[in-house]
C-alpha positions as CSV (number, residue, x, y, z in Angstrom):
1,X,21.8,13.6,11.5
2,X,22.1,10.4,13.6
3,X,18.6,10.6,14.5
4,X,17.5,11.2,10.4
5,X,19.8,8.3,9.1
6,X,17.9,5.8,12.1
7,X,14.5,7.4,11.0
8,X,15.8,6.4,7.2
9,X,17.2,3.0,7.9
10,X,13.8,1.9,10.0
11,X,11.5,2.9,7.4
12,X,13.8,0.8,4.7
13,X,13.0,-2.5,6.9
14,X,9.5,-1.4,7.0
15,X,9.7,-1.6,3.1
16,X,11.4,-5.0,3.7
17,X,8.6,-6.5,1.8
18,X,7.8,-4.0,-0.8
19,X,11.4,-3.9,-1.7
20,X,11.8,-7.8,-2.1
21,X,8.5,-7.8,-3.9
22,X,9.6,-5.1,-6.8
23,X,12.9,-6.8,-7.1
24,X,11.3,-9.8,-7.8
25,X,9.0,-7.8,-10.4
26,X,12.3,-6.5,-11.7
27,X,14.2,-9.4,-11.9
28,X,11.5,-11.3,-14.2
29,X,11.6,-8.7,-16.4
30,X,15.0,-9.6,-17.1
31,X,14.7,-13.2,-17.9
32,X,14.6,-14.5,-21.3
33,X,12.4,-17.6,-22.3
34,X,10.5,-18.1,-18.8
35,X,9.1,-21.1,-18.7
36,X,5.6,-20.0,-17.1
37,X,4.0,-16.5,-17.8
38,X,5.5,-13.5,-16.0
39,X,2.6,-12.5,-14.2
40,X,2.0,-16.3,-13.0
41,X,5.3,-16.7,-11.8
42,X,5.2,-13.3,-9.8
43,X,2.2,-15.0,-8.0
44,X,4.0,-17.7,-6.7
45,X,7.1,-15.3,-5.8
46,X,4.3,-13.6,-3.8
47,X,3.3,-16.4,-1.9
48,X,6.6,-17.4,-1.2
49,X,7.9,-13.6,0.1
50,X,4.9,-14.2,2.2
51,X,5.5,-17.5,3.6
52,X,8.9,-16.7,4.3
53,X,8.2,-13.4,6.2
54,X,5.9,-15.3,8.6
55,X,8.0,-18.1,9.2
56,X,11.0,-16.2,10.0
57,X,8.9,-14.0,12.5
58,X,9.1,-10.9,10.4
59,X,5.2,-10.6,10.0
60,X,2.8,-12.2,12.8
61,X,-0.5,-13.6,12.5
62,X,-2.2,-10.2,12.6
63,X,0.3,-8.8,10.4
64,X,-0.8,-11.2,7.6
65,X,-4.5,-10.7,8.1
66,X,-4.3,-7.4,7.6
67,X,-1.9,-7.9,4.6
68,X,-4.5,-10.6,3.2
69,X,-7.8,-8.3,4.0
70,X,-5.1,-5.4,2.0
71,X,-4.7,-8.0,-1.2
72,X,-8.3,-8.6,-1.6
73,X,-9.8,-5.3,-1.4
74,X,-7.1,-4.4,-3.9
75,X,-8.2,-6.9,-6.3
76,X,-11.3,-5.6,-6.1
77,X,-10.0,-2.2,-6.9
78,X,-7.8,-3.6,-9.6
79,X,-11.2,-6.0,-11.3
80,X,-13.1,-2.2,-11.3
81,X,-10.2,-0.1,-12.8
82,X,-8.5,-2.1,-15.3
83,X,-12.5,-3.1,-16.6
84,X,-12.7,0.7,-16.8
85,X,-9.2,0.9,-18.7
86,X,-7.6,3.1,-16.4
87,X,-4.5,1.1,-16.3
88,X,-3.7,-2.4,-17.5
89,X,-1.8,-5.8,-16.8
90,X,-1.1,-6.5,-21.1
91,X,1.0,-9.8,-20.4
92,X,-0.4,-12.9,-21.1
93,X,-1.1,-15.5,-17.8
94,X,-3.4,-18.4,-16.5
95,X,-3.3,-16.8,-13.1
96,X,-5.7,-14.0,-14.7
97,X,-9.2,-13.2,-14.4
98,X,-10.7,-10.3,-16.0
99,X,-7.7,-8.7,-17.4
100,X,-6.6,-8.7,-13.4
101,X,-3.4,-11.0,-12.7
102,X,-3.3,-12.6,-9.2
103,X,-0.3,-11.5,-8.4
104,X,-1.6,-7.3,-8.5
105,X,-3.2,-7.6,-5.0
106,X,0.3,-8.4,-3.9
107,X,1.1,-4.8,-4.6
108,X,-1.9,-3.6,-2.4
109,X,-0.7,-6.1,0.2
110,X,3.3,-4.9,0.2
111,X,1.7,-1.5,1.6
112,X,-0.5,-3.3,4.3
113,X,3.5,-4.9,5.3
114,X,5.2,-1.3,5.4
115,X,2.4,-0.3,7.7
116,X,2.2,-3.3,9.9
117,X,6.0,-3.3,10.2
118,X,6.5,0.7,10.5
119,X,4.2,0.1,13.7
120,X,5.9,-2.7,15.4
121,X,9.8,-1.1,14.3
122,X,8.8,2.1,15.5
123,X,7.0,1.3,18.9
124,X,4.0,3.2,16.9
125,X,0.9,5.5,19.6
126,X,-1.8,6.9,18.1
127,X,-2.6,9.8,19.8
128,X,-6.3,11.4,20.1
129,X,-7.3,9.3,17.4
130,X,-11.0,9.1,16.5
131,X,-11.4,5.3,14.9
132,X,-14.7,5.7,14.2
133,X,-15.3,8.6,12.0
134,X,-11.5,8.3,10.8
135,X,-12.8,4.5,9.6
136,X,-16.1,6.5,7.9
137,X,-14.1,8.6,6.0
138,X,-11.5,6.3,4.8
139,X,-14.3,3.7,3.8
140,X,-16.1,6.3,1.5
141,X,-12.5,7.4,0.2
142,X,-11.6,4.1,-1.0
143,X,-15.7,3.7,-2.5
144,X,-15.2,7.0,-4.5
145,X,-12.5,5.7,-6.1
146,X,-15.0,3.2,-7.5
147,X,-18.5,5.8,-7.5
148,X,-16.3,9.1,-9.2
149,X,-16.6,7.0,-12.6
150,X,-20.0,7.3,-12.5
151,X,-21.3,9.9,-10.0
152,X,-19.6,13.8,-8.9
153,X,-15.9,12.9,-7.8
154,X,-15.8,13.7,-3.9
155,X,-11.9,13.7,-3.3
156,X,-11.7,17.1,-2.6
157,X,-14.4,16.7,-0.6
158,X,-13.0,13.4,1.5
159,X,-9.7,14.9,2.0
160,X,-11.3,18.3,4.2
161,X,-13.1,15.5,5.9
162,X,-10.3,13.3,6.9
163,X,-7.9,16.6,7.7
164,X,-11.2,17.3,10.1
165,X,-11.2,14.0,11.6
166,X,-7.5,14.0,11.9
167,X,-7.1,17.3,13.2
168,X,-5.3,17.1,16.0
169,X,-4.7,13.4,16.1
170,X,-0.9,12.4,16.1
171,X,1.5,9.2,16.1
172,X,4.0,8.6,18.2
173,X,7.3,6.9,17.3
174,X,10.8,6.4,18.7
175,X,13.8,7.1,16.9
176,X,17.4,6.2,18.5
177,X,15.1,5.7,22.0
178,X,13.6,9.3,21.2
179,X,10.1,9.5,21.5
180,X,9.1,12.0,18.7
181,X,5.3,12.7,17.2
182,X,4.0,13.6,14.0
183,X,0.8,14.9,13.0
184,X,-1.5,12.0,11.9
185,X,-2.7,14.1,8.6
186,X,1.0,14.6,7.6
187,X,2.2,11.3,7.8
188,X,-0.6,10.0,5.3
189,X,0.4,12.9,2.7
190,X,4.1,12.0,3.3
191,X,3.5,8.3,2.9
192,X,1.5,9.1,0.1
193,X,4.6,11.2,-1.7
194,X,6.8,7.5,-1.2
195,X,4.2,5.5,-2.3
196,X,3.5,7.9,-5.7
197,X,7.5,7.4,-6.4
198,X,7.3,3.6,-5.5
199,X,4.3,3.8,-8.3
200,X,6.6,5.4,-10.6
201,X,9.7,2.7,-10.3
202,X,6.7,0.0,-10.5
203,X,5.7,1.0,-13.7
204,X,8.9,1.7,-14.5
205,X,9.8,-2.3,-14.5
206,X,6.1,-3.3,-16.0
207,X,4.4,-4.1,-12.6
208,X,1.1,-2.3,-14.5
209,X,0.7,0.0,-17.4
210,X,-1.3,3.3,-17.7
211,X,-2.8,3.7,-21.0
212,X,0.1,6.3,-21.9
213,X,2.8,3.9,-21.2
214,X,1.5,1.0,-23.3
215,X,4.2,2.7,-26.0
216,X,6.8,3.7,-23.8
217,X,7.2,4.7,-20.1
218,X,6.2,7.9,-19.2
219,X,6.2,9.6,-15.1
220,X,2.9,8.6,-13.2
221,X,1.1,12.0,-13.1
222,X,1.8,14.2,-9.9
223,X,-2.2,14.0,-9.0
224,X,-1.6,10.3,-8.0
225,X,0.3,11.7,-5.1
226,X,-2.7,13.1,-3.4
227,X,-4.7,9.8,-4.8
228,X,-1.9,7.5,-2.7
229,X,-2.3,10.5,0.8
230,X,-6.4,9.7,1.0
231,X,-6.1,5.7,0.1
232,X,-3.4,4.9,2.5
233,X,-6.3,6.0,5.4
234,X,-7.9,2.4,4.4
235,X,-4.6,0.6,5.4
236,X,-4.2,2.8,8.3
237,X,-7.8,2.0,9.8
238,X,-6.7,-1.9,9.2
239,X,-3.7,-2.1,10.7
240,X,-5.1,0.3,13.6
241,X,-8.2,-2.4,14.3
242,X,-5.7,-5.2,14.5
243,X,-3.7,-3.8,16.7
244,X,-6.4,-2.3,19.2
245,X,-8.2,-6.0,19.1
246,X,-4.3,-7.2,19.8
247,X,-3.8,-5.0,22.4
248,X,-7.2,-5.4,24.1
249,X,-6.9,-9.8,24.0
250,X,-3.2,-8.9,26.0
């Protein structure tokens, strides 16, 4: 029990930033008469959490280029999917281009913190990774979620390959100075399963809407789940170049 409650606490500091992030989301949703659009505000909120984290030594300078490479290719995610109306920002801001606020790559980049921290709290080994073919499947993962709007959707498809390229590959971590391991494959589907409920609270206190929210909030659908298990392979493959080129400079 000991061991489960440590496991629990850790991976709550590794949301350190998501957590501060959604409260922040939250919070501006209570307060009347803002001077400054939501949205806009929530930008600068953003860069301030981020500041902040670096400055007291929570994230290092890896940790933020991964977490900056993680906002941008989500706002490219988020200028292709709202344009194709499958969800939308529907406040008004300046910060906005494209129906896309600034601040919505903040969201991509509070998952890039969880795995950057989740590494460093939990003294993190990969074991019989493949980078290579692991980094090929997750690139064409995170392109079909672009290409399915137009061409066959390959998800199906993508997750046999990455449970193929995974198989056997596992991650080390300590718990309460216990080294324990976990199945690579299985930590992405139960990261996934957080990051599907995290989407739920999220839209919950108008982070985004789907197009069946716009007139009341309704549960993110279940098939998000398995969406959130195959995209969190692109973080993965991020964090796990920085910290191979950190490891290889020392």
């Amino acid at each position: 029990m000991r061991q489960l409650l440590d496991f629990a606490w850790t991976q709550t500091r590794s949301c350190a930033f998501a957590i501060a992030l959604m409260s922040g989301v939250a919070a501006s949703a209570l307060l009347p008469g803002l001077p400054v659009a939501r949205y806009d505000l929530l930008v600068v909120y953003g860069v301030l959490l981020t500041l902040l984290f670096w400055m007291r030594g929570w994230e290092n300078g890896r940790d933020i280029a991964v977490i900056a490479v993680c906002h941008v290719i989500g706002l490219a995610f988020e200028l292709v999917k709202v344009s194709l109306g499958s969800w939308s920002y529907p406040e008004p801001a300046v910060l906005k281009f494209a129906g896309v606020p600034l601040y919505g790559g903040f969201l991509y980049a509070a998952v890039g913190s969880y795995v950057c921290r989740a590494w460093r709290l939990f003294d993190l080994e990969l074991v019989r990774y493949r980078p290579r073919s692991t980094a090929v499947v997750a690139a064409a993962v995170y392109v079909n979620f672009f290409s399915h709007h137009w061409l066959p959707d390959a998800r199906w498809l993508l997750a046999a390959l990455l449970l193929a390229v995974t198989a056997g590959s596992s991650v080390r971590f300590t718990v309460r100075g216990v080294r324990r391991r976990m199945p690579l494959a299985l930590s992405f589907v139960l990261i996934g399963f957080f990051l599907w409920i995290a989407e739920n609270l999220a839209t919950y206190v108008g982070a985004w809407r789907y197009p069946y929210q716009l007139h009341g909030w309704q549960p993110v659908g279940v098939e998000k789940f398995g969406a959130w298990s195959l995209l969190i392979s692109v973080t993965f493959v991020l964090a796990a170049v920085a910290r191979s080129r950190r490891t290889g400079a020392e």
